[in-house]
ROVEXPA-85850 format. One record per residue (C-alpha): residue in three letters; x, y, z; residue number from 1. Coordinates in nm, 3 decimals. Last residue first. Example, Ala and Ser with C-alpha at 12.3 -4.5 7.8 and 13.67 -1.06 7.14 Angstrom:
<recs>
SER / 1.367 / -0.106 / 0.714 / 2 .
ALA / 1.230 / -0.450 / 0.780 / 1 .
</recs>
This chain:
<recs>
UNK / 0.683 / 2.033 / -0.454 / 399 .
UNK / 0.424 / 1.986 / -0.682 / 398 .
UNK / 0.099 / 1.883 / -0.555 / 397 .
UNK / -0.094 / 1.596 / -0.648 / 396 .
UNK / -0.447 / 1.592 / -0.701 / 395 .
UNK / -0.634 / 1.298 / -0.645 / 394 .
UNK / -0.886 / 1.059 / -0.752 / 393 .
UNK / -0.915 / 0.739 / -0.579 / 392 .
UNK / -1.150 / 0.460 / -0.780 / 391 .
UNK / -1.220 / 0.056 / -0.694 / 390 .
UNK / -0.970 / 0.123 / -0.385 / 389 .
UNK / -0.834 / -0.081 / -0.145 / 388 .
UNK / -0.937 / -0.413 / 0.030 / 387 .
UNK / -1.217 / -0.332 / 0.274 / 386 .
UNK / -1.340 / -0.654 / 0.435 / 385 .
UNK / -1.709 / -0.767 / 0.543 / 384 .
UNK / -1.747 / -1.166 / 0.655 / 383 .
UNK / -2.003 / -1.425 / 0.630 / 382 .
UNK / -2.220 / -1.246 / 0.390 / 381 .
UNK / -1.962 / -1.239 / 0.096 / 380 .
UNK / -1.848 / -0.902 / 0.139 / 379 .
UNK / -1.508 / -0.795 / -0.037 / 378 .
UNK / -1.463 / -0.384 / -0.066 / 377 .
UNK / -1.321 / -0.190 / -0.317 / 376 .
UNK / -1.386 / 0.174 / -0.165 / 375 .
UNK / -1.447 / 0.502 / -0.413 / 374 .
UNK / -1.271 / 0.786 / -0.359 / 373 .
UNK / -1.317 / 1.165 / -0.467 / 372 .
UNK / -1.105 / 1.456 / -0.439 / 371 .
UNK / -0.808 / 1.339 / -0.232 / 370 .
UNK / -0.580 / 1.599 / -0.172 / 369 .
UNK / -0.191 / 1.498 / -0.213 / 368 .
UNK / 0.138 / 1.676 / -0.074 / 367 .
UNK / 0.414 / 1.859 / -0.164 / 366 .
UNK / 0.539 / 1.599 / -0.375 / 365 .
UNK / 0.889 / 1.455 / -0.495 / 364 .
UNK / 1.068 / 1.409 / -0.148 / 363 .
UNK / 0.788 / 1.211 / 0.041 / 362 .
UNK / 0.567 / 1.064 / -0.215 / 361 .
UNK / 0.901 / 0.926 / -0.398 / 360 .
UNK / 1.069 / 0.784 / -0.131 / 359 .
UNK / 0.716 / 0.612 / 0.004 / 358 .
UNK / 0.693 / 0.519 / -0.371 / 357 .
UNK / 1.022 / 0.355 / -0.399 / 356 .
UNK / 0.949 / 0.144 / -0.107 / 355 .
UNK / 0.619 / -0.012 / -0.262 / 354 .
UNK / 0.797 / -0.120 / -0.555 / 353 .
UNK / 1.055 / -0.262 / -0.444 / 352 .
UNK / 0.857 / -0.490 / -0.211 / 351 .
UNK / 0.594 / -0.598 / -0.500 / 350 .
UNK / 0.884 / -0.688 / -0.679 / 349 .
UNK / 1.051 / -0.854 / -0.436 / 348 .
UNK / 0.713 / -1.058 / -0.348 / 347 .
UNK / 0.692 / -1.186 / -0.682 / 346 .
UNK / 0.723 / -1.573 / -0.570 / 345 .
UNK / 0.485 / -1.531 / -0.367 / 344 .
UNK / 0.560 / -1.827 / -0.044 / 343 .
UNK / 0.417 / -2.121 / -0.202 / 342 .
UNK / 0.653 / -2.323 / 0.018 / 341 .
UNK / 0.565 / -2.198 / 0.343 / 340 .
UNK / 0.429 / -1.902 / 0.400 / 339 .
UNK / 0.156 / -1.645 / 0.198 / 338 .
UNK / 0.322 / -1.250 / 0.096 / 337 .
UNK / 0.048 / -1.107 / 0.391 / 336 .
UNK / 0.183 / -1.370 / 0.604 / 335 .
UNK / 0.322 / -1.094 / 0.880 / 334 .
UNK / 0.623 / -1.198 / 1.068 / 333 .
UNK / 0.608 / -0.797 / 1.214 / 332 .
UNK / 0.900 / -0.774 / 1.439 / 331 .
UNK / 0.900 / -0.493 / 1.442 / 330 .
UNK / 0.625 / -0.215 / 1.385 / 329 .
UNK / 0.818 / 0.085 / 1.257 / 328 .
UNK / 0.497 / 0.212 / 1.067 / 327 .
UNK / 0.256 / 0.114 / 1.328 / 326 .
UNK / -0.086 / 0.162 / 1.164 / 325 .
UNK / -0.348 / 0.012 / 1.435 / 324 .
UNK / -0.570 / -0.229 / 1.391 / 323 .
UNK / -0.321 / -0.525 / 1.501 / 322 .
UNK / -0.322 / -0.366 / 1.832 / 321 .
UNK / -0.011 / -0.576 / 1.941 / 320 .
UNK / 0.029 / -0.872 / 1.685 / 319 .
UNK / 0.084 / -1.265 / 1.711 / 318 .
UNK / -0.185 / -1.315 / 1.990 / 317 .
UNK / -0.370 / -1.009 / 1.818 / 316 .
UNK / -0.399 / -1.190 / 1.516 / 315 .
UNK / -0.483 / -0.941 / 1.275 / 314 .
UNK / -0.229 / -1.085 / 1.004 / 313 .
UNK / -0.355 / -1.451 / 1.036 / 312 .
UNK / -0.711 / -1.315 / 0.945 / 311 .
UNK / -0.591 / -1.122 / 0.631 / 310 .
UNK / -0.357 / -1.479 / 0.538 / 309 .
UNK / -0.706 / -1.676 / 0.528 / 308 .
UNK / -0.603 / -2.090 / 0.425 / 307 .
UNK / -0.916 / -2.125 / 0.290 / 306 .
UNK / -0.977 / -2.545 / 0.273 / 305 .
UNK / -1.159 / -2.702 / -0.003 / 304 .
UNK / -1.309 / -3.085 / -0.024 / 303 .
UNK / -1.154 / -3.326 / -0.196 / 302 .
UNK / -1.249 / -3.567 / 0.098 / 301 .
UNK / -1.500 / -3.416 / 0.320 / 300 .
UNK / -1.382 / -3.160 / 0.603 / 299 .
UNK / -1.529 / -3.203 / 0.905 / 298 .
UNK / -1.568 / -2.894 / 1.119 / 297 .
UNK / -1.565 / -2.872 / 1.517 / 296 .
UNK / -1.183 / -2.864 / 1.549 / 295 .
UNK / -1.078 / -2.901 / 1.159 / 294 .
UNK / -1.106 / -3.254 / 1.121 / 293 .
UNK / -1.015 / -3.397 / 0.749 / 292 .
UNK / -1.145 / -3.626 / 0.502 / 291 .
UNK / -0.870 / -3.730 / 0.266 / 290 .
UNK / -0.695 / -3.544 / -0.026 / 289 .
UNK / -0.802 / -3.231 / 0.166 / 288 .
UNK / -0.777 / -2.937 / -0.151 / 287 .
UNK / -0.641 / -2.613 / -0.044 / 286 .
UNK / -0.783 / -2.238 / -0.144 / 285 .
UNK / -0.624 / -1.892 / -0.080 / 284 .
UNK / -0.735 / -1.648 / 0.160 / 283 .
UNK / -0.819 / -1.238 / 0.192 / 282 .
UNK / -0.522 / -1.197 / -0.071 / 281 .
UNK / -0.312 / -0.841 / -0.042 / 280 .
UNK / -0.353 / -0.871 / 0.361 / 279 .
UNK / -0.368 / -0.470 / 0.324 / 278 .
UNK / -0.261 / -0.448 / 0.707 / 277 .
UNK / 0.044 / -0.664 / 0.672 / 276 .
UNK / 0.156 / -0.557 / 0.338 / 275 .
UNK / 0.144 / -0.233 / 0.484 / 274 .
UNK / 0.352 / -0.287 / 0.798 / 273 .
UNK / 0.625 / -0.461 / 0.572 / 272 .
UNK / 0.628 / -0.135 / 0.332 / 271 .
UNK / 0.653 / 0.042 / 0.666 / 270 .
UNK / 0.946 / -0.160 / 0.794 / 269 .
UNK / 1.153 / -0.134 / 0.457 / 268 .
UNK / 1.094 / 0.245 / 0.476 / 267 .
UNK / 1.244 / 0.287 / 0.869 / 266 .
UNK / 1.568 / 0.036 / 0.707 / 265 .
UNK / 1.594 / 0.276 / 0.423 / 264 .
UNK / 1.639 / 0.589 / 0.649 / 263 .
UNK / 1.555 / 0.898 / 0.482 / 262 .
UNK / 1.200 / 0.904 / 0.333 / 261 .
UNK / 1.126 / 0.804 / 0.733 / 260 .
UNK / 1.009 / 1.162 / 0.866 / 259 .
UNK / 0.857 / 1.234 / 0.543 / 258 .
UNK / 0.671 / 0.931 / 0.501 / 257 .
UNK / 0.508 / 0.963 / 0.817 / 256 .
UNK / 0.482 / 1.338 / 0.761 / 255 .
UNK / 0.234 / 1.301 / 0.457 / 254 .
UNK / -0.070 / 1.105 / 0.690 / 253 .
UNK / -0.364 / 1.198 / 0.528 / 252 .
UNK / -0.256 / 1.228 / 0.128 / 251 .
UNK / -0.001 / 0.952 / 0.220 / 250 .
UNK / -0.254 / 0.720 / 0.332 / 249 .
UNK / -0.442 / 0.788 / 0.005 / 248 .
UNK / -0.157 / 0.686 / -0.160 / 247 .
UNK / -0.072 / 0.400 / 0.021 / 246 .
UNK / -0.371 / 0.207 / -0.024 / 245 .
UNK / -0.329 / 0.288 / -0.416 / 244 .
UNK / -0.028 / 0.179 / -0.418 / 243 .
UNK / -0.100 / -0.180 / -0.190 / 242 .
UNK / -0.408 / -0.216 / -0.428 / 241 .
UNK / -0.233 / -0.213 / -0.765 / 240 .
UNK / 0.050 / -0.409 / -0.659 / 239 .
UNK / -0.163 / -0.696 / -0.504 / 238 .
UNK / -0.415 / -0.632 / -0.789 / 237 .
UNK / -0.112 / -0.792 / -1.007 / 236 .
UNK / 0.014 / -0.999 / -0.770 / 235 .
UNK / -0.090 / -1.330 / -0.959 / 234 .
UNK / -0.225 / -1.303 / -1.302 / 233 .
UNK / 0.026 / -1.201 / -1.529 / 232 .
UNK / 0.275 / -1.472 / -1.403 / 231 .
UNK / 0.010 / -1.702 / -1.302 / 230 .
UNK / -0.047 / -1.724 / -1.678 / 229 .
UNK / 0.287 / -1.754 / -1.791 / 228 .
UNK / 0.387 / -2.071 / -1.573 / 227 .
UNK / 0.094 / -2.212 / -1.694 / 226 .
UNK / 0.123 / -2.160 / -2.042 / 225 .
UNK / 0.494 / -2.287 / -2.015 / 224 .
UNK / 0.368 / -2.605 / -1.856 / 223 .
UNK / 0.076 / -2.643 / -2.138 / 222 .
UNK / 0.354 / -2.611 / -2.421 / 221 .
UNK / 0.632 / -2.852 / -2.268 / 220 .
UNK / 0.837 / -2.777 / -2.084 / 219 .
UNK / 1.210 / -2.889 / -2.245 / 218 .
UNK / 1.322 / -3.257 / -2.100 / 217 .
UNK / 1.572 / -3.312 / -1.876 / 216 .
UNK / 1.280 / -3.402 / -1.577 / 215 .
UNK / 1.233 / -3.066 / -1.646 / 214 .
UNK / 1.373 / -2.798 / -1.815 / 213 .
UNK / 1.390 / -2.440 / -1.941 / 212 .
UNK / 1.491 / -2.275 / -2.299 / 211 .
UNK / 1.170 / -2.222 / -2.407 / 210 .
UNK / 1.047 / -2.050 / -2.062 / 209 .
UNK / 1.387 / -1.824 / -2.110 / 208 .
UNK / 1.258 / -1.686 / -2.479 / 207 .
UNK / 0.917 / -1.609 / -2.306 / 206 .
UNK / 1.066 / -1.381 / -2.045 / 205 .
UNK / 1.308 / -1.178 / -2.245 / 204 .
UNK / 1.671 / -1.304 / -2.356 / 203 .
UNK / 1.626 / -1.400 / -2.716 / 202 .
UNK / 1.928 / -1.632 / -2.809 / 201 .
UNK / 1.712 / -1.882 / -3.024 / 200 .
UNK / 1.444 / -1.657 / -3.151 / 199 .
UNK / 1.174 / -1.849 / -3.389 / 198 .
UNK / 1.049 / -2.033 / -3.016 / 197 .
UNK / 0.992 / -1.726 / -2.860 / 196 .
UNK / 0.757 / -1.580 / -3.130 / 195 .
UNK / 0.539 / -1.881 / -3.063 / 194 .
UNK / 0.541 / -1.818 / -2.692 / 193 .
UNK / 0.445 / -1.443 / -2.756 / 192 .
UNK / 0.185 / -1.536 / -2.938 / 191 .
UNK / 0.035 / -1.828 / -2.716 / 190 .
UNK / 0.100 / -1.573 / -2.430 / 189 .
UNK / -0.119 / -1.318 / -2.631 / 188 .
UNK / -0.413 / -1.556 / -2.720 / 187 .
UNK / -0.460 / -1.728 / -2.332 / 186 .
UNK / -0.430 / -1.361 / -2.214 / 185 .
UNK / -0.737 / -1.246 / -2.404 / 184 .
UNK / -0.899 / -1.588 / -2.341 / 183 .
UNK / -0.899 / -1.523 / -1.953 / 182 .
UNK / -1.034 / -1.209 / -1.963 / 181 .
UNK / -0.947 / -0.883 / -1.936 / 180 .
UNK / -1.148 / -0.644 / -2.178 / 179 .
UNK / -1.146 / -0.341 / -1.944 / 178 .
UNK / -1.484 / -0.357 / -1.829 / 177 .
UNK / -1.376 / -0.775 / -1.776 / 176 .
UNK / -1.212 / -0.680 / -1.463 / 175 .
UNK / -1.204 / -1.032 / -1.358 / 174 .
UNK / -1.018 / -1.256 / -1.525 / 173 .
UNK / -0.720 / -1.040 / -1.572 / 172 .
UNK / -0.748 / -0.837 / -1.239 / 171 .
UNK / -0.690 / -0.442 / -1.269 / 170 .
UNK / -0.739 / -0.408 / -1.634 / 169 .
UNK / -0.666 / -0.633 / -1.908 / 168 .
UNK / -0.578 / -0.308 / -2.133 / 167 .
UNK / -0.259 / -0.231 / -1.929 / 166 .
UNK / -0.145 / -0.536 / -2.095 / 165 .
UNK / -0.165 / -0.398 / -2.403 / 164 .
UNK / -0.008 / -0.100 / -2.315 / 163 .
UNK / 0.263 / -0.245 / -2.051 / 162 .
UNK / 0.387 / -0.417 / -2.398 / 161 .
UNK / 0.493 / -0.066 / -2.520 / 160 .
UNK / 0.812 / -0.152 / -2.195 / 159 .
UNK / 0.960 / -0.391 / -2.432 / 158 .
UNK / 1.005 / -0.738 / -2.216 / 157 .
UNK / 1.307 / -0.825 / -1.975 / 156 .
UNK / 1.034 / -0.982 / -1.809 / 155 .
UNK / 1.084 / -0.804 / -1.494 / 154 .
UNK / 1.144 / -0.497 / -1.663 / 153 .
UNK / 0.809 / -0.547 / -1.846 / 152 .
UNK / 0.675 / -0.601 / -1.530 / 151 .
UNK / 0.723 / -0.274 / -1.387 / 150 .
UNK / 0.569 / -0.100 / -1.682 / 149 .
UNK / 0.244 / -0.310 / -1.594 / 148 .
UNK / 0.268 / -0.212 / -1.206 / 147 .
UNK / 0.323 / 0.126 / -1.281 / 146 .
UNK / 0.055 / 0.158 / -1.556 / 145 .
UNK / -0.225 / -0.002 / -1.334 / 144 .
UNK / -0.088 / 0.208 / -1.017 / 143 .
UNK / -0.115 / 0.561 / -1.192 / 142 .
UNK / -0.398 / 0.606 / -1.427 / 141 .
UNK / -0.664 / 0.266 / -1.318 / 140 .
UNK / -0.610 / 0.275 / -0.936 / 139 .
UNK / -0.456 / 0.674 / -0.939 / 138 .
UNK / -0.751 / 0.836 / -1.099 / 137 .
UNK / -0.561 / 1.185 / -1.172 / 136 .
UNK / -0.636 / 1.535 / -1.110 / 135 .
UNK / -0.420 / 1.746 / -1.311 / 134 .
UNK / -0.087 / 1.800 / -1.434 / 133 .
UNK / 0.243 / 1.832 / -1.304 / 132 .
UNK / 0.243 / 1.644 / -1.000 / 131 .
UNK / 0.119 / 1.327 / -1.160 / 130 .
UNK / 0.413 / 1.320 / -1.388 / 129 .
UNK / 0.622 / 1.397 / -1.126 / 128 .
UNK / 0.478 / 1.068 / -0.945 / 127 .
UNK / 0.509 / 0.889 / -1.279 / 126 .
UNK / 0.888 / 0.975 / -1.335 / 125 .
UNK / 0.977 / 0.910 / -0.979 / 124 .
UNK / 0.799 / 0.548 / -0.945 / 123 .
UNK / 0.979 / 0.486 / -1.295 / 122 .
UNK / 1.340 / 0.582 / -1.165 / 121 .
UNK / 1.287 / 0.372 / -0.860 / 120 .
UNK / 1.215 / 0.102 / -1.003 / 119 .
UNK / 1.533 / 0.120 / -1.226 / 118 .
UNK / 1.743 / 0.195 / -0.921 / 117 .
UNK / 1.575 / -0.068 / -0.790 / 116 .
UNK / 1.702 / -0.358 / -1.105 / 115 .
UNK / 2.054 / -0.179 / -1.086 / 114 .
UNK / 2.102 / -0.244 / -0.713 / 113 .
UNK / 2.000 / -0.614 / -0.757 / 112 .
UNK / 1.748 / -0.765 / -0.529 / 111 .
UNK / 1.382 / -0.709 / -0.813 / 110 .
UNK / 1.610 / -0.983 / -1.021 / 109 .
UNK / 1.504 / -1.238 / -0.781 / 108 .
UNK / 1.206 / -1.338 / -0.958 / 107 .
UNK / 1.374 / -1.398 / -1.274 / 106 .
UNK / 1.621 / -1.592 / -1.146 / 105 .
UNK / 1.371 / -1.787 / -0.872 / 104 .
UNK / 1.187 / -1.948 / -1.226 / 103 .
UNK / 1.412 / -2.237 / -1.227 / 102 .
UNK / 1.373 / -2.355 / -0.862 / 101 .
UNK / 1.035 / -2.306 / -0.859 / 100 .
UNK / 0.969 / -2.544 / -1.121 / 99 .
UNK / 1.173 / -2.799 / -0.898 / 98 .
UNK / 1.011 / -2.717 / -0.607 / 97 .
UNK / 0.672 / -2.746 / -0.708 / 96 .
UNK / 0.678 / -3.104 / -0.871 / 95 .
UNK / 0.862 / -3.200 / -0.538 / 94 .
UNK / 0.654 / -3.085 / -0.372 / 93 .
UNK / 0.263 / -2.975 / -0.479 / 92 .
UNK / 0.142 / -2.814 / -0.738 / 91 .
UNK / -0.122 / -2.546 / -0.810 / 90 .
UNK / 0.139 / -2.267 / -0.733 / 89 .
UNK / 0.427 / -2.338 / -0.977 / 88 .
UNK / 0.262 / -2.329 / -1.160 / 87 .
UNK / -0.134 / -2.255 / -1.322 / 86 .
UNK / -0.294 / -2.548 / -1.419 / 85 .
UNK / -0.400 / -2.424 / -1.810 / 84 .
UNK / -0.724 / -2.329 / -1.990 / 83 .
UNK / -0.830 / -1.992 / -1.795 / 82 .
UNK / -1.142 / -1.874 / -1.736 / 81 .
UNK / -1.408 / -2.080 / -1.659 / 80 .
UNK / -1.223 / -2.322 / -1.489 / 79 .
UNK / -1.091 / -2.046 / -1.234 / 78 .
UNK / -1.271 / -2.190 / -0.921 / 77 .
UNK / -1.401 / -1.858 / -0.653 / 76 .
UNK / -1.184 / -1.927 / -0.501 / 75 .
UNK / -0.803 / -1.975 / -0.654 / 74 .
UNK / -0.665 / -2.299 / -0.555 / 73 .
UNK / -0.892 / -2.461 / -0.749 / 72 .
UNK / -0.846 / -2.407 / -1.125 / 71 .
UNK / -0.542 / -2.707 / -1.091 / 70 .
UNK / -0.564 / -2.927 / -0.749 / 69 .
UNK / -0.238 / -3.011 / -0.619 / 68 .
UNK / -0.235 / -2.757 / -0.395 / 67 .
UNK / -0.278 / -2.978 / -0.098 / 66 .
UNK / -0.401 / -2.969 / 0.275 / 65 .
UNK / -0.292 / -3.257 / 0.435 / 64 .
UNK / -0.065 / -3.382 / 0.246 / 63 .
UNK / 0.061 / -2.966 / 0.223 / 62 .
UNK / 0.120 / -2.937 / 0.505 / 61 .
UNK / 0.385 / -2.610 / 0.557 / 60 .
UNK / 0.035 / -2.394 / 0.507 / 59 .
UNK / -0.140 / -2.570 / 0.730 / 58 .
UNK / 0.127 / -2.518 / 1.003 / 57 .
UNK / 0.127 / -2.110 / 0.932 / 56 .
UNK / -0.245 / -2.069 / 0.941 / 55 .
UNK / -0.261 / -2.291 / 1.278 / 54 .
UNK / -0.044 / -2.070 / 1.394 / 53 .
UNK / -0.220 / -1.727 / 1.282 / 52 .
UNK / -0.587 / -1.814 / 1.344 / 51 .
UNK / -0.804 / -1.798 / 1.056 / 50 .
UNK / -0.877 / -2.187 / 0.878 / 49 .
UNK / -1.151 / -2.093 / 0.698 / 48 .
UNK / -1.439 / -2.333 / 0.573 / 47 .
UNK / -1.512 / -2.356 / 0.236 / 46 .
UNK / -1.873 / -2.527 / 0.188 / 45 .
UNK / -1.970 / -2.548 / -0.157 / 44 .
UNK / -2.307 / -2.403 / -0.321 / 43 .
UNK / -2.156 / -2.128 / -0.535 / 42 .
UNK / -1.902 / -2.059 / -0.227 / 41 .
UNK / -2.083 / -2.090 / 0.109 / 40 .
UNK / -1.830 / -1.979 / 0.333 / 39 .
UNK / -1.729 / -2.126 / 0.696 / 38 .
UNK / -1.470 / -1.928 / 0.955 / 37 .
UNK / -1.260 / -2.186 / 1.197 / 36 .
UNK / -1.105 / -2.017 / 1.463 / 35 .
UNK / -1.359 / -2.120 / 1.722 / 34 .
UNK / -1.471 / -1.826 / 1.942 / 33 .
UNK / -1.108 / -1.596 / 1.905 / 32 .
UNK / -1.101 / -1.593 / 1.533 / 31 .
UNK / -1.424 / -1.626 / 1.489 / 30 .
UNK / -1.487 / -1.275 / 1.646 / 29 .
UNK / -1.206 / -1.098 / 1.480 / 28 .
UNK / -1.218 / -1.181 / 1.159 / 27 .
UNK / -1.339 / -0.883 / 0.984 / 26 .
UNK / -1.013 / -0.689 / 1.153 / 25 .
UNK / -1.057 / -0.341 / 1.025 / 24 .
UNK / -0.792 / -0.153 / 0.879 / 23 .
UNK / -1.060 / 0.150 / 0.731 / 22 .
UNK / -0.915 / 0.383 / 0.988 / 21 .
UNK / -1.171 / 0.672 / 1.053 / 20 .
UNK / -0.954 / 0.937 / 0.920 / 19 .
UNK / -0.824 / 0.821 / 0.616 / 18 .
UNK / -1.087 / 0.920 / 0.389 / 17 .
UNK / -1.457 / 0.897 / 0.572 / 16 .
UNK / -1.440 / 0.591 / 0.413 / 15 .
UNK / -1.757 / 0.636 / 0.200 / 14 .
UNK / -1.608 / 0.953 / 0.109 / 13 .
UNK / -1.587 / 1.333 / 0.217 / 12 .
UNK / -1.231 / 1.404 / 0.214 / 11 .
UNK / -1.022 / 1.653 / 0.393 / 10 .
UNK / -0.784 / 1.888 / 0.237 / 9 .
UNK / -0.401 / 1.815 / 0.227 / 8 .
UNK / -0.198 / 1.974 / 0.430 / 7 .
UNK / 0.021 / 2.191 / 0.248 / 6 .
UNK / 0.409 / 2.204 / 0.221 / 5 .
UNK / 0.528 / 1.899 / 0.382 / 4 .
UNK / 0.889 / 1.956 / 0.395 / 3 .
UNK / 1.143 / 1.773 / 0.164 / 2 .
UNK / 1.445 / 1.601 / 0.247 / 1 .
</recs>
């Protein structure tokens, strides 16, 4: 294993760095007074359902609170920028659990040996690549790149396609500096579905979508979109936040990866403890198909629901000091991946990923010093949250 070498300089930042903990429960005080948490979205009412049971029952309901309901299960509504119901996640049993069903062999690639050792190899390329040059802006230079080169694995997909899908930015629909929009990746799955259907034994991503069924019929072209689109759409700030997150930590905190880099089951409980205090998605939206009571809040028919996962993970009824970074915290039945039957389908990528790069930190680097850093936070008046990182720049030092 590798010794810490230098101790990484302090940083000046809005966050204070490290240092002053930016895990903050923003839920806290509803939590506890009335558990229900109410947003004005664009003029509509969404309350929040935030305490960790009633979280996890909600999310098994789904008469009650359904995700049949395509361009709304996302909030703020994705009408304006995308053309297809997303699935398997805007649909509700049994609709969901057969598309599910034949999309878990992709998803469950990131479980074989060869599939990590993969992972691994590009986490260790890129992080000695960082080590050998200069300052880098690890949201945009390091975690886009790693998450988009990931995927290509994923999708059994050229890795030059990370490029152009590098180019979306950090959130397809949103991130529109760096041309990601919804009609960009409308166009290229239309391509790529296209080229698919000329190329009868292809093996990538868009090839197996052609070849699926349902109901014993092929999907058909808006299915296929949809399955696509969520593909390139869902987890991918997830990935980009949770590296970044742990980056920083890293440059503050190098001898808690150090001490673990050696004992996989001390790694798999930190990348659990992460996903738990990053709370990748504040809350995801529900549909009520009828009007429904939530305590002291009426919910009209059709109305939205938050189902709020970053609540649910500060529970301190569920969680000792929930604020504080506990690295071999365990048990830790954290929602930060959702529960139920939308449970993220690319959690095992997301998981791979993540454990690599505490290996790699810890036995690759001597260390990071954060330069300059720039917080990504969510405030929508009723609430405050810091997510990640809009910009970290670092230097990291060889070993």
């Amino acid at each position: 294993m590798t010794s810490h070498k230098r101790k990484p300089k302090q940083c000046a930042n809005e966050l204070d760095a490290m240092t002053d903990s930016p895990f903050k429960d923003a839920f806290k005080t509803a939590r506890a007074e009335t558990g229900v948490l109410t947003l004005d979205v664009d003029g509509e009412p969404i309350p929040l359902i935030l305490r960790y049971r009633d979280v996890r029952l909600a999310a098994k309901n789904w008469q009650t609170y359904s995700s049949d309901a395509p361009f709304r299960v996302p909030v703020p509504s994705e009408e304006d920028v995308r053309s297809v119901r997303q699935l398997p996640i805007e649909t509700d049993p049994p609709r969901h659990t057969q598309v599910r069903a034949l999309l878990e062999p992709v998803f469950r690639q990131p479980q074989q040996p060869d599939y990590i050792q993969r992972i691994e190899a590009l986490v260790n390329e890129l992080v000695d690549q960082a080590a050998a040059g200069e300052p880098i802006e690890v949201v945009r230079d390091f975690a886009l790149p790693l998450q988009s080169r990931a995927l290509t694995y994923l999708l059994n997909m050229p890795e030059a396609e990370a490029d152009i899908w590098a180019q979306w930015g950090t959130h397809v629909f949103r991130d529109a500096g760096d041309g990601g929009t919804g009609t960009t990746v409308d166009r290229y799955i239309r391509t790529q579905l296209t080229r698919a259907a000329r190329d009868e034994n292809g093996e990538d991503f868009f090839c197996a979508l052609r070849r699926m069924q349902l109901d014993r019929r092929p999907l058909n072209e808006d299915e296929m979109m949809g399955i696509a689109n969520l593909t390139f759409a869902g987890g991918r700030d997830t990935i980009i936040n949770a590296v970044s997150v742990m980056v920083a930590y890293f440059a503050e905190h190098p001898e808690h990866f150090i001490d673990i880099a050696d004992d996989q089951r001390q790694i798999n409980l930190a990348t659990e403890e992460f996903v738990r205090l990053i709370s990748p998605l504040t809350f995801i939206g529900r549909v009520c198909p009828h009007e429904t009571d939530l305590g002291s809040t009426t919910v009209a028919a059709d109305g939205r629901v938050g189902l709020c996962w970053a609540s649910a993970n500060y529970d301190e009824t569920v969680f000792e000091a929930p604020e504080d970074v506990r690295l071999d915290r365990s048990p830790n039945p954290h929602v930060g991946f959702g529960s139920g039957h939308h449970t993220c389908l690319g959690a095992h990528q997301a998981r791979v990923i993540m454990r690599s790069l505490i290996k790699a930190l810890a036995s690759r680097t001597g260390g990071i010093e954060i330069i300059d850093a720039t917080a990504k936070t969510e405030d929508n008046g009723e609430y405050a949250r810091w997510l990640a990182y809009d910009s970290l720049i670092v230097k990291v030092l060889p070993q």
